[in-house]
BALOBA-1460 file (C-alpha; in Angstrom, 3 decimals):
// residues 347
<rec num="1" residu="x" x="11.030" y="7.850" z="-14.238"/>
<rec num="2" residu="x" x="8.269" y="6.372" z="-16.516"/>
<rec num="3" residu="x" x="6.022" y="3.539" z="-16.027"/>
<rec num="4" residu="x" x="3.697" y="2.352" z="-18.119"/>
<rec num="5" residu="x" x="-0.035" y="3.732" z="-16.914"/>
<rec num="6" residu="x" x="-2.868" y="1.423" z="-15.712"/>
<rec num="7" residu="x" x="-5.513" y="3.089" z="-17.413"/>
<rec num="8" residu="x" x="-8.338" y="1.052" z="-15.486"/>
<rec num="9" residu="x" x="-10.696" y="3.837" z="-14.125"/>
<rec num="10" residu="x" x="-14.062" y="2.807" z="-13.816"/>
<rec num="11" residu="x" x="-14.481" y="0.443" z="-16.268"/>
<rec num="12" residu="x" x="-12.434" y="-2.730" z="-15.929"/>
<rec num="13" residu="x" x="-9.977" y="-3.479" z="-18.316"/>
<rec num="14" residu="x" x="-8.158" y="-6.785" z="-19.418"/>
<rec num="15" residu="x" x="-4.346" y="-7.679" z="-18.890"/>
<rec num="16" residu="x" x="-4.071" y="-7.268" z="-22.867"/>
<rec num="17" residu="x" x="-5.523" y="-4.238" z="-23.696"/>
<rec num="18" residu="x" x="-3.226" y="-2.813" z="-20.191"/>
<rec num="19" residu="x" x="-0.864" y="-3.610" z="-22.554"/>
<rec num="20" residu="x" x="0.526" y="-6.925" z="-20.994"/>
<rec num="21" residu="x" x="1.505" y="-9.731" z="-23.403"/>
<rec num="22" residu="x" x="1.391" y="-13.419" z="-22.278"/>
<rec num="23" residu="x" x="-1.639" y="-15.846" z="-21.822"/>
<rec num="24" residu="x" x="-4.006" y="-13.486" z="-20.563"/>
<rec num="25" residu="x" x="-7.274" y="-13.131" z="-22.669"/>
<rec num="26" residu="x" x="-7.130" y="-16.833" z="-24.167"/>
<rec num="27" residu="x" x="-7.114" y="-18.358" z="-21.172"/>
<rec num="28" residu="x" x="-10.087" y="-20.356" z="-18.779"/>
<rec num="29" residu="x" x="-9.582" y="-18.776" z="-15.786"/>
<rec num="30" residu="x" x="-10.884" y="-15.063" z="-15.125"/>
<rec num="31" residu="x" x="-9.720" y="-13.448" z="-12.332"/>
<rec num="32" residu="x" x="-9.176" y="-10.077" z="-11.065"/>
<rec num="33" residu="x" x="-8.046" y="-7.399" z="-8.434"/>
<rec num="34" residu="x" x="-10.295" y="-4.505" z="-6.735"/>
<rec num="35" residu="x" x="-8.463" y="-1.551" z="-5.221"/>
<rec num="36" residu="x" x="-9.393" y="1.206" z="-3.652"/>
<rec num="37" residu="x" x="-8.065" y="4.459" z="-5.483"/>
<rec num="38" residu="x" x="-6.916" y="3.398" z="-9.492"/>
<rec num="39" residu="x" x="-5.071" y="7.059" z="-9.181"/>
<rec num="40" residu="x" x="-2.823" y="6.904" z="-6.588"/>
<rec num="41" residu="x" x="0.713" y="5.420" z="-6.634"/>
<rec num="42" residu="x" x="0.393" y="2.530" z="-3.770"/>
<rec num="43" residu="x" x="-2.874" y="1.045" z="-5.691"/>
<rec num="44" residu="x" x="-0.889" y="1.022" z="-9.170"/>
<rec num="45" residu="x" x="2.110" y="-0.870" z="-7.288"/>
<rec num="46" residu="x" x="-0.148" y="-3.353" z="-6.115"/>
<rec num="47" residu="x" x="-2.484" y="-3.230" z="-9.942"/>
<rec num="48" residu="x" x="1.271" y="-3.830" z="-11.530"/>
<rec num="49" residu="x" x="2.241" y="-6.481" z="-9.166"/>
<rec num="50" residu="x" x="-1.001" y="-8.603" z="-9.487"/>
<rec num="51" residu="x" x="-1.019" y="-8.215" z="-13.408"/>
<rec num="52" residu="x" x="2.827" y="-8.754" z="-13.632"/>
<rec num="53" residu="x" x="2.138" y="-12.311" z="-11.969"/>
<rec num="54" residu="x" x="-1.095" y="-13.079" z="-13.971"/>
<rec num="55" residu="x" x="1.202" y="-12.672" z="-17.037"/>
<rec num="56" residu="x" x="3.935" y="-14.972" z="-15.250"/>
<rec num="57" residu="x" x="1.872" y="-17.652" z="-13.997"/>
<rec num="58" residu="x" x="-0.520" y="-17.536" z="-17.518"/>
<rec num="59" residu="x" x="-4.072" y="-18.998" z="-18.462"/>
<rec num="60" residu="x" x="-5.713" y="-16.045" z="-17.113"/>
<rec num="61" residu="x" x="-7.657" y="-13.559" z="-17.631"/>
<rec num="62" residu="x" x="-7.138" y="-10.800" z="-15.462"/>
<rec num="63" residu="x" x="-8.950" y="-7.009" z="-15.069"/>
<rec num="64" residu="x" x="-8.161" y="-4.315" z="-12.530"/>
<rec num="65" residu="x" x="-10.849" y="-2.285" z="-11.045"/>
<rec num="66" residu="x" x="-11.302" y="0.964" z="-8.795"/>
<rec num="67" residu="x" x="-12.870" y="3.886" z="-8.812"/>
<rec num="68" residu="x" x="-10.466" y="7.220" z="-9.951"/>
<rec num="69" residu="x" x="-10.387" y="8.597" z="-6.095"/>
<rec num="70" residu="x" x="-10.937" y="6.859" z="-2.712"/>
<rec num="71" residu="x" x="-14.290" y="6.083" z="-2.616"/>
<rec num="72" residu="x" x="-15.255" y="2.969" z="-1.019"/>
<rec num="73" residu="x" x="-19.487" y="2.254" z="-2.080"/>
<rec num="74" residu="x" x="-17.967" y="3.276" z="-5.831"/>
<rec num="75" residu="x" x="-15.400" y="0.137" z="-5.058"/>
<rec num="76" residu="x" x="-17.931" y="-1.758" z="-3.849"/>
<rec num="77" residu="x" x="-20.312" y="-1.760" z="-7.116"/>
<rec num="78" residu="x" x="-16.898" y="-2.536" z="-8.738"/>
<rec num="79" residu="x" x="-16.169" y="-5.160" z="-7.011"/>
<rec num="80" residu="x" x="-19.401" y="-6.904" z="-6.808"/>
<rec num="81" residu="x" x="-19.729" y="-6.884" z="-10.485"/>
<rec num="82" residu="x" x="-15.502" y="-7.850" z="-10.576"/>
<rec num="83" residu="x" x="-17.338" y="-11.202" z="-8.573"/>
<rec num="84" residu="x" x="-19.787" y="-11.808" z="-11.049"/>
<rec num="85" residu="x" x="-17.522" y="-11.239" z="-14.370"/>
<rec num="86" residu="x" x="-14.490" y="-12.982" z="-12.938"/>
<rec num="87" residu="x" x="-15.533" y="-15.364" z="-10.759"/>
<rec num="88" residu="x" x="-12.634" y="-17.465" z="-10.742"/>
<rec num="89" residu="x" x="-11.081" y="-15.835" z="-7.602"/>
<rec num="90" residu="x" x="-10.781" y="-11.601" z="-6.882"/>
<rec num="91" residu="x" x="-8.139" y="-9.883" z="-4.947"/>
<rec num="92" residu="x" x="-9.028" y="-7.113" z="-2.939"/>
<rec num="93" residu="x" x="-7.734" y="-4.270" z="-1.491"/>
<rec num="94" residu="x" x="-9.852" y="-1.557" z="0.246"/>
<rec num="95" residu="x" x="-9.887" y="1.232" z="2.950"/>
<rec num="96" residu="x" x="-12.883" y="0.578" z="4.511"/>
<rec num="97" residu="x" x="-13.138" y="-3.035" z="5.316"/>
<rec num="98" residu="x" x="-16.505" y="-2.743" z="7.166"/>
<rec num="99" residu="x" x="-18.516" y="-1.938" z="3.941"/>
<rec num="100" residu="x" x="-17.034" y="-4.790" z="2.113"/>
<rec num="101" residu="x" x="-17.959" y="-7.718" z="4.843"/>
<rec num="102" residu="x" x="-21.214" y="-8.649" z="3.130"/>
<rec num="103" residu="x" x="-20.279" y="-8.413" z="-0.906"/>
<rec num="104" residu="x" x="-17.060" y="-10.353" z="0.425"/>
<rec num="105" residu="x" x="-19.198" y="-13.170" z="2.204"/>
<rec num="106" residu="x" x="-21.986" y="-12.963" z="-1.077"/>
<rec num="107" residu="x" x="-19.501" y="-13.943" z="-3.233"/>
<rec num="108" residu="x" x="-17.835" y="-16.614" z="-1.410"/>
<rec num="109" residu="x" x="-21.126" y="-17.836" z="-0.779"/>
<rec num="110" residu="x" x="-21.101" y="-18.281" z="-4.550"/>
<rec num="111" residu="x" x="-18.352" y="-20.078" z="-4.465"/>
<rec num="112" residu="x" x="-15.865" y="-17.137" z="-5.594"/>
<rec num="113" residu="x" x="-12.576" y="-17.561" z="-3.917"/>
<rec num="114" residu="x" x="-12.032" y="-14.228" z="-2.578"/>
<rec num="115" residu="x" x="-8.166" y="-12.592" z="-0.989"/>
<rec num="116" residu="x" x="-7.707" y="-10.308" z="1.060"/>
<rec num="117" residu="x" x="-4.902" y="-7.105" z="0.085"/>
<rec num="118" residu="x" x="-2.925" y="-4.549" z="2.309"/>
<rec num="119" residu="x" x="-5.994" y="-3.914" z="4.647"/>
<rec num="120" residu="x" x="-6.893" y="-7.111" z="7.278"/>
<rec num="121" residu="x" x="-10.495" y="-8.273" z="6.244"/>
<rec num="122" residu="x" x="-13.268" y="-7.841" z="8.901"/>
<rec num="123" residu="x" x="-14.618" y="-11.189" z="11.128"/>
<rec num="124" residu="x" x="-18.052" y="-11.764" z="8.824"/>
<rec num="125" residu="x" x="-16.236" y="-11.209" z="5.157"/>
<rec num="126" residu="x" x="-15.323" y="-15.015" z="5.040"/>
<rec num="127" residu="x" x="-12.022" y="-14.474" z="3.703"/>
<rec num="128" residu="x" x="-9.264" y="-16.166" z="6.026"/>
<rec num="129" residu="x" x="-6.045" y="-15.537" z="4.152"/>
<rec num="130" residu="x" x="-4.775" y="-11.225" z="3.716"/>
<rec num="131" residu="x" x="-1.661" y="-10.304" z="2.514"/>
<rec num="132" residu="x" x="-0.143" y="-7.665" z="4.004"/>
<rec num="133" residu="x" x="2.093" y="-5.349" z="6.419"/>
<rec num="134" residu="x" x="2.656" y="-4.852" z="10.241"/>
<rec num="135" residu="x" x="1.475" y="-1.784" z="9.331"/>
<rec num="136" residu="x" x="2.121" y="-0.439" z="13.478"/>
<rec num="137" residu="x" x="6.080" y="-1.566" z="12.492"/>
<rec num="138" residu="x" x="5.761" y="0.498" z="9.594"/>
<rec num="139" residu="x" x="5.262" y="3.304" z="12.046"/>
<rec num="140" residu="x" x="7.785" y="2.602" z="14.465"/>
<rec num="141" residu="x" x="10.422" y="2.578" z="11.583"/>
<rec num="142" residu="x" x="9.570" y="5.714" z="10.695"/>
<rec num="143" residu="x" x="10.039" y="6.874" z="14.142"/>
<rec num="144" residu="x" x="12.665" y="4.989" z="14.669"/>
<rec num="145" residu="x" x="14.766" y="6.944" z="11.617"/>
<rec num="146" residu="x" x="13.746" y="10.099" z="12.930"/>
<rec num="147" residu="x" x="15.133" y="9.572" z="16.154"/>
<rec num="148" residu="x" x="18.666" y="8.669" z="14.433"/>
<rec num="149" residu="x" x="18.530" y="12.158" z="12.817"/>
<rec num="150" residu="x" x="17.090" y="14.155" z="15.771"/>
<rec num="151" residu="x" x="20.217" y="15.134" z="18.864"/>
<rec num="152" residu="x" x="20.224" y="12.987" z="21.700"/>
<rec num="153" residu="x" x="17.536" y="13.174" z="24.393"/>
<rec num="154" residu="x" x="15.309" y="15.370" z="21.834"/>
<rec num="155" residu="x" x="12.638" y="17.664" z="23.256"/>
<rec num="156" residu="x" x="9.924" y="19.652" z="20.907"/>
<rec num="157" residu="x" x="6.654" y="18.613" z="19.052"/>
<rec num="158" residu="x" x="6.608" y="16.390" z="16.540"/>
<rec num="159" residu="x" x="3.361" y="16.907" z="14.151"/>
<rec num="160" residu="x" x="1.565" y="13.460" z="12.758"/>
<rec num="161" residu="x" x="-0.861" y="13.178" z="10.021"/>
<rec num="162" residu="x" x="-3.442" y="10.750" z="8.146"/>
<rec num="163" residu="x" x="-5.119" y="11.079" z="4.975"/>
<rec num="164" residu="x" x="-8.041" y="9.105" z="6.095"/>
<rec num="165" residu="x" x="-8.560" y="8.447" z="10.000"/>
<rec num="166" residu="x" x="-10.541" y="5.194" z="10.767"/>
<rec num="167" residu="x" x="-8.517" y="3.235" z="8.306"/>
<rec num="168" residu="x" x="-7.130" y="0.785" z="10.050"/>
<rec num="169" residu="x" x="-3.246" y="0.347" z="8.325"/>
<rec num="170" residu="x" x="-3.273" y="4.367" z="7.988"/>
<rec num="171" residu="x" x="-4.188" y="4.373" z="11.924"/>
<rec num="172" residu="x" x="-1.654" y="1.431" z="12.551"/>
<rec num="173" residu="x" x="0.873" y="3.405" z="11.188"/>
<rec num="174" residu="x" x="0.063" y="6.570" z="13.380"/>
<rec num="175" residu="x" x="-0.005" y="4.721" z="16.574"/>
<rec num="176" residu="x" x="3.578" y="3.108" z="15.929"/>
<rec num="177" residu="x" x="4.917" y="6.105" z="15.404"/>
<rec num="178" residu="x" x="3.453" y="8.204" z="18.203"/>
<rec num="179" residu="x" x="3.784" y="5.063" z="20.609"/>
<rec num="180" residu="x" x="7.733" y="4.874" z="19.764"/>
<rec num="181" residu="x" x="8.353" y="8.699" z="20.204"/>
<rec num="182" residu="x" x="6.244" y="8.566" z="23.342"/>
<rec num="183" residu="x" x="8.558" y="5.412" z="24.824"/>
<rec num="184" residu="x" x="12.027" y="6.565" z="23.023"/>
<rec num="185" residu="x" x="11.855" y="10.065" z="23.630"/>
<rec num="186" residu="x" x="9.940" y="11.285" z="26.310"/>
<rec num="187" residu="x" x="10.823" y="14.898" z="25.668"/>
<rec num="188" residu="x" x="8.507" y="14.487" z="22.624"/>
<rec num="189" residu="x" x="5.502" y="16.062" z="22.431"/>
<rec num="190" residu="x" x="3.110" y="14.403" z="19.225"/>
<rec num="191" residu="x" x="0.492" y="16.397" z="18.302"/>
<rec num="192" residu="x" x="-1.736" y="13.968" z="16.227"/>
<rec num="193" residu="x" x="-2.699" y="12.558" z="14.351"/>
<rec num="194" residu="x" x="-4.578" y="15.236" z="12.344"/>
<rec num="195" residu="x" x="-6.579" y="14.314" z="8.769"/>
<rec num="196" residu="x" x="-4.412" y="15.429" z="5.666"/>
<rec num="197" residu="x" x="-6.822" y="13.918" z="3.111"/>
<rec num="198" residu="x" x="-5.965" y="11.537" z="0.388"/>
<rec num="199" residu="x" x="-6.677" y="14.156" z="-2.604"/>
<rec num="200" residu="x" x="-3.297" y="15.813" z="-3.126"/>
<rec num="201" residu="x" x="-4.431" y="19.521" z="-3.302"/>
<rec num="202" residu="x" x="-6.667" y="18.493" z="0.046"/>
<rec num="203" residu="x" x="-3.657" y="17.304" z="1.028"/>
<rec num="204" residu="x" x="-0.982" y="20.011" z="0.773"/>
<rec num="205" residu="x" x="-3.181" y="22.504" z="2.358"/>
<rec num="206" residu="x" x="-4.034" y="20.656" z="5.333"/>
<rec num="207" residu="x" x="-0.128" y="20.330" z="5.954"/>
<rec num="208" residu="x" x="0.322" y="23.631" z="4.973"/>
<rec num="209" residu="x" x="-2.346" y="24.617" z="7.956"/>
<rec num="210" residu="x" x="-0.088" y="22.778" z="10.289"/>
<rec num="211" residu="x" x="3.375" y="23.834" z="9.443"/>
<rec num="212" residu="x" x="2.283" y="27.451" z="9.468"/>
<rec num="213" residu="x" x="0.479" y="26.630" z="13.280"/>
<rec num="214" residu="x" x="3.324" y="24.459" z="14.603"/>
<rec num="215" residu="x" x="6.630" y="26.776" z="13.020"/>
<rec num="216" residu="x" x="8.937" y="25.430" z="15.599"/>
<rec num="217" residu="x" x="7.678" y="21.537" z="15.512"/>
<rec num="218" residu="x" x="11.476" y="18.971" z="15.319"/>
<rec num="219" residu="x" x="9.093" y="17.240" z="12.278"/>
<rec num="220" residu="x" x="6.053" y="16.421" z="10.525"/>
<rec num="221" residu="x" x="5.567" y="13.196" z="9.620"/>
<rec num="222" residu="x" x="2.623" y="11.533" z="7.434"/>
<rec num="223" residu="x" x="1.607" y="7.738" z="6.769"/>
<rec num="224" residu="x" x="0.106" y="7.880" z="3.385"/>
<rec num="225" residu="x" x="0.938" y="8.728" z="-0.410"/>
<rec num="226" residu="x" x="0.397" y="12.130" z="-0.366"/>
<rec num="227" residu="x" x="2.318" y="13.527" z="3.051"/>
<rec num="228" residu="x" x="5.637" y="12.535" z="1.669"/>
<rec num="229" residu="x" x="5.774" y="14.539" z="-1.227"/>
<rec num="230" residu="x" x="3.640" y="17.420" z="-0.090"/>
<rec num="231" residu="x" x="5.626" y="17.870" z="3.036"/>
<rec num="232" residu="x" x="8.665" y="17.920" z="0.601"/>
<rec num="233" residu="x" x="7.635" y="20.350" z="-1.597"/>
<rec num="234" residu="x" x="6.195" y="22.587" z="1.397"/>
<rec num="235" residu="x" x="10.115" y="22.128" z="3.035"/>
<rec num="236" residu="x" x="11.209" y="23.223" z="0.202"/>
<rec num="237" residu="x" x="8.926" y="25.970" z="-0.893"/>
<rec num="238" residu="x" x="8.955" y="27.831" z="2.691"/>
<rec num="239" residu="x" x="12.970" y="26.772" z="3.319"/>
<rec num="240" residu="x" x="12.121" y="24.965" z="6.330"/>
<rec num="241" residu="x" x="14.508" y="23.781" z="9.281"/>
<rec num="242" residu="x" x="12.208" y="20.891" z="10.593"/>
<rec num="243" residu="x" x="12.524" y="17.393" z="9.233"/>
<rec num="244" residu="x" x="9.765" y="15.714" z="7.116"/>
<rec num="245" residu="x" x="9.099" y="12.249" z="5.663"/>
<rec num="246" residu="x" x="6.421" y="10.192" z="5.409"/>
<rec num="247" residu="x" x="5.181" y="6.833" z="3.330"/>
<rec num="248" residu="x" x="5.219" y="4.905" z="-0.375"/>
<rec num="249" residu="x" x="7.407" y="5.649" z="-3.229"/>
<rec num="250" residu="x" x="5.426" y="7.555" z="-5.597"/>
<rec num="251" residu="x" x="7.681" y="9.700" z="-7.980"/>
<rec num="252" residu="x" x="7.734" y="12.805" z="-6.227"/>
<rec num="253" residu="x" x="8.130" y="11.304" z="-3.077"/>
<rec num="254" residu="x" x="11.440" y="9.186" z="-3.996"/>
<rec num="255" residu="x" x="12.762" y="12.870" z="-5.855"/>
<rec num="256" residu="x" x="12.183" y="14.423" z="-2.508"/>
<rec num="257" residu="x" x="14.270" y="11.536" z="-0.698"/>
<rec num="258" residu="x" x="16.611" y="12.262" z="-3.907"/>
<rec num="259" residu="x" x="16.738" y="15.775" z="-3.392"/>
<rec num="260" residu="x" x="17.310" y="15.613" z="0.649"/>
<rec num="261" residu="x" x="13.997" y="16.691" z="1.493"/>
<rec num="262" residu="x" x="12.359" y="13.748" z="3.156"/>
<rec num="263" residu="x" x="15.006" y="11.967" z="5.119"/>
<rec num="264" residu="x" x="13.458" y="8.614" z="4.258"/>
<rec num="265" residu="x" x="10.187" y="7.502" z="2.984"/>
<rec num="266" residu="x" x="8.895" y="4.167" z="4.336"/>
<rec num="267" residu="x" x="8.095" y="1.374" z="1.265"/>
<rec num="268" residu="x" x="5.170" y="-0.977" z="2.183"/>
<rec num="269" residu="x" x="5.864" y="-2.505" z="-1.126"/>
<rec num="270" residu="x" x="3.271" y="-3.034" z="-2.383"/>
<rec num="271" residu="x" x="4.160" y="-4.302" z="-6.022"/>
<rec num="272" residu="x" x="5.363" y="-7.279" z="-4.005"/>
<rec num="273" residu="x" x="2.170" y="-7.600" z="-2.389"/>
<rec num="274" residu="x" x="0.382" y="-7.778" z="-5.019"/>
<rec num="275" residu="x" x="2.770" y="-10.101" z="-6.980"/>
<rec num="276" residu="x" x="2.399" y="-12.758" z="-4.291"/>
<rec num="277" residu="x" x="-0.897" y="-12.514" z="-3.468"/>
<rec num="278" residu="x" x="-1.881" y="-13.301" z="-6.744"/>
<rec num="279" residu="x" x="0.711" y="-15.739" z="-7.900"/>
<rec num="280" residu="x" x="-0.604" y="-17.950" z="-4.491"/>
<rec num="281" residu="x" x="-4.227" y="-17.237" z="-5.772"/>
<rec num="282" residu="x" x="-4.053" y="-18.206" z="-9.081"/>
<rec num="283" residu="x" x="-1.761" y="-21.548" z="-8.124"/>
<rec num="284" residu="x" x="-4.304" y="-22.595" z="-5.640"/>
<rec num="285" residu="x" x="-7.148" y="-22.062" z="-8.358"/>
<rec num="286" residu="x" x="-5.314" y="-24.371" z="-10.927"/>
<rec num="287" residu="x" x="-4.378" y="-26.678" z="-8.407"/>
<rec num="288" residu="x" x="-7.687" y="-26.906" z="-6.489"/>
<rec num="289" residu="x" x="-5.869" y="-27.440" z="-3.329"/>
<rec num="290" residu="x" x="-6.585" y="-24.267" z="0.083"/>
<rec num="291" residu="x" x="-4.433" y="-21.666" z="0.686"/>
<rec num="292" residu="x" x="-3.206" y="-20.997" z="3.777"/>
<rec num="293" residu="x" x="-5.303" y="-19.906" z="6.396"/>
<rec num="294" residu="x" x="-4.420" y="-16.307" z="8.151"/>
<rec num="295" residu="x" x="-1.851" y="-13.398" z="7.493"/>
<rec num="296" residu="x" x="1.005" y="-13.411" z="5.600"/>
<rec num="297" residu="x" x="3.278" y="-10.763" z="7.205"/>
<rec num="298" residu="x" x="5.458" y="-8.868" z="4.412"/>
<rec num="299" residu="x" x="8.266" y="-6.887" z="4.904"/>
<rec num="300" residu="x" x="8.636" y="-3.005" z="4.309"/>
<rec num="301" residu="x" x="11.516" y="-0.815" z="3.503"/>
<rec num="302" residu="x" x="13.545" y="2.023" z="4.346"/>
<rec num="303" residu="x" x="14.572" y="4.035" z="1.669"/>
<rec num="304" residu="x" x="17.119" y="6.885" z="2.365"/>
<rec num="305" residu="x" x="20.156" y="8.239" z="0.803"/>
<rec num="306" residu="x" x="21.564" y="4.435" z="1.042"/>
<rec num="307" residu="x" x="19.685" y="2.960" z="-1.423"/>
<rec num="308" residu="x" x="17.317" y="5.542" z="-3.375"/>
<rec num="309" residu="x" x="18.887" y="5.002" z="-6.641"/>
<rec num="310" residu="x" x="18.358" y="1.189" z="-6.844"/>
<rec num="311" residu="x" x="14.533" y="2.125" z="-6.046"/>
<rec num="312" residu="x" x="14.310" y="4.843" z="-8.879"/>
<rec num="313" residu="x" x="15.870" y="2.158" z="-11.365"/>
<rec num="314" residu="x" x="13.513" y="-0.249" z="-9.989"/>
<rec num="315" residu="x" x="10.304" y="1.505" z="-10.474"/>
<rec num="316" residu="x" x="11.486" y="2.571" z="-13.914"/>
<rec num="317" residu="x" x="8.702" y="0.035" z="-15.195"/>
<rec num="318" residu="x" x="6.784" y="-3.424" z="-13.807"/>
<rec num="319" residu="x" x="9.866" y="-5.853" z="-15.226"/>
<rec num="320" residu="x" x="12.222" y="-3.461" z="-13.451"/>
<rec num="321" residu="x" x="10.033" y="-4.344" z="-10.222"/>
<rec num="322" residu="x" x="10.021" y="-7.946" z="-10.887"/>
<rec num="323" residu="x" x="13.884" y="-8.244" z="-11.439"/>
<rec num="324" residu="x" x="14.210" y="-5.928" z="-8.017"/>
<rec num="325" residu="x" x="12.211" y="-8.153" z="-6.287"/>
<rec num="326" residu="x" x="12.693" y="-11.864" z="-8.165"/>
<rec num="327" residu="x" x="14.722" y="-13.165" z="-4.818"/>
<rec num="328" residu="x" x="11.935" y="-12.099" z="-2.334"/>
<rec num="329" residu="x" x="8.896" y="-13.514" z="-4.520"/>
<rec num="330" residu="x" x="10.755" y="-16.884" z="-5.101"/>
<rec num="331" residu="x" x="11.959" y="-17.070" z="-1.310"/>
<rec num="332" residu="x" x="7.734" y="-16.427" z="-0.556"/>
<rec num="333" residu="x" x="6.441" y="-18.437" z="-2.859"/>
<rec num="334" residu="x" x="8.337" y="-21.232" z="-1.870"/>
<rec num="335" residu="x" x="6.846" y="-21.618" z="1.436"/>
<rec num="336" residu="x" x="3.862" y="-19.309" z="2.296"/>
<rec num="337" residu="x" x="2.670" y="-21.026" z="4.555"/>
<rec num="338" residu="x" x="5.860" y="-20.953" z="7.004"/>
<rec num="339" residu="x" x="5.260" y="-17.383" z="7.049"/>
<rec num="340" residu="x" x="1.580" y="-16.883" z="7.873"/>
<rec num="341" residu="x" x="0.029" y="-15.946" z="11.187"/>
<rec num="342" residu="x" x="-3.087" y="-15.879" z="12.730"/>
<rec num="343" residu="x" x="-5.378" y="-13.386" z="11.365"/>
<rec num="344" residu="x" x="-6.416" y="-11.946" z="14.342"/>
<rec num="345" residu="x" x="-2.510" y="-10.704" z="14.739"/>
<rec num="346" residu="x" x="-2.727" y="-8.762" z="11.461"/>
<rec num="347" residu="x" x="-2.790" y="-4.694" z="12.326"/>
């Protein structure tokens, strides 16, 4: 699989020179998206999505910002100045909302109409419409498919994991899935859930430490980028019995689904996040009227052994993504507000 590389590090880059064609760079409107690791594969679904719709919709210019590895002041500074230099409205996307309440207020204070990404924004940010998961039924699907593969009335330890605890959809995700095994299968024992890190070497050797301390455990299961395809690879480099999946459809995550090593991996979807919270940005800019107020639930999805090869073909590049996901955006678009809740529900 190749996609075409965001190559927004630090510095912030326009829709053009990303290599985007359309209206972007001649237009009046400059607008952007902040996210919270440029690197890793769920912030470039979400960086393809948002520029893939400021190319549809046109008249804007559009940059992408974040810092090369989680690091949320470094996002910060981006995103302040991402306020200042495109002040037309900013997307964001973070992992730890609580640093981002005040430059969030500032700049709506300003005047710059400011959206909320993937993670709910906190009470004193000011911005009243997110786009994003149930991240907790993320979890509970992923529990929920384990269960289908494990024997009936299953007893053992199952081993949970988090690249960065205290982040509230990561933690979401960890709670559905212990809270499901807990209810569903009693004879279930989670251990969990223990920090894996969001840096991939981090990563692999914190799972590492925990397959070799829990050799008997019925599965390990992660929430974030990372645990998928690190689990895989571990599965497969120490030939091990136990079952293993985890989150987002990064490359070597959907050849480990491919290959039979994680049983599923569970898509936020984030390209179609992004897509729709900028297309309803950018349409509420040019028409001056509000958008909705509160959070607009989006779906996830399973991918397995069912359906792995329509993923690969879709995430062969950003117009693959689009045509993959052309029925959902239109069927969203066409009435966001019918599918909005109240903000405080978001988790």
């Amino acid at each position: 699989m190749k996609r075409v590389p965001i190559l927004a590090l630090i510095t912030c880059l326009t829709l053009s020179a990303c290599g985007s064609s359309g209206d972007a760079g001649g237009g009046n409107l400059k607008m952007g998206i902040a996210v919270a690791n440029i690197s890793l594969n769920f912030a470039h679904e979400m960086v393809e999505g948002a520029e893939t719709a400021a190319q549809h919709e046109g008249g804007v210019d559009f940059k992408s910002v974040g810092p090369p590895n989680t690091d949320g002041p470094a996002e910060q500074q981006l995103f302040t100045n991402l306020t200042q230099t495109n002040p037309d409205g900013v997307v964001l996307e973070n992992l730890d909302p609580p640093i981002f309440t005040r430059p969030a207020a500032t700049a709506i204070d300003r005047g710059v109409p400011v959206v909320a990404l993937d993670t709910a924004p906190t009470d004193g940010s000011k911005i009243t419409f997110y786009v994003g998961n149930d991240n907790y039924d993320l979890g509970v699907q992923l529990a929920s498919e384990l269960l289908k593969r494990l024997p009936a009335n299953p007893s053992g330890t199952v081993v949970v994991g988090v690249p960065n605890p205290g982040t509230p959809v990561l933690d979401s995700r960890a709670k559905g899935i212990k809270e499901t095994l807990t209810a569903k299968a009693p004879g279930i024992k989670v251990l969990g859930p223990f920090q894996t890190y969001s840096d991939p070497n981090q990563n692999y050797g914190a799972w590492a430490a925990l397959v070799h301390a829990n050799p008997g455990a019925l599965a390990f299961l992660g929430v974030g980028d990372a645990d998928s395809y690190d689990l895989a690879k571990i599965k497969q480099t120490e030939g091990g019995k136990y079952l293993v999946a985890g989150a987002d459809v990064d490359a070597k995550t959907l050849q480990g689904v491919k290959d039979g090593l994680d049983f599923v991996t569970i898509d936020p979807e984030h390209f179609l996040k992004g897509y729709v919270v900028t297309a309803l940005l950018i349409r509420s800019v040019k028409e001056k009227k509000p958008l909705p107020q509160g959070w607009l639930r989006m779906p996830g999805l399973v991918v397995d052994s069912s359906n792995i090869d329509a993923v690969l073909k879709r995430q062969t590049s950003p117009q693959a993504a689009y045509d993959f996901y052309k029925p959902e955006i239109d069927r969203i678009l066409a009435n966001p507000a019918a599918l909005v809740r109240p903000l405080a529900e978001a988790r």
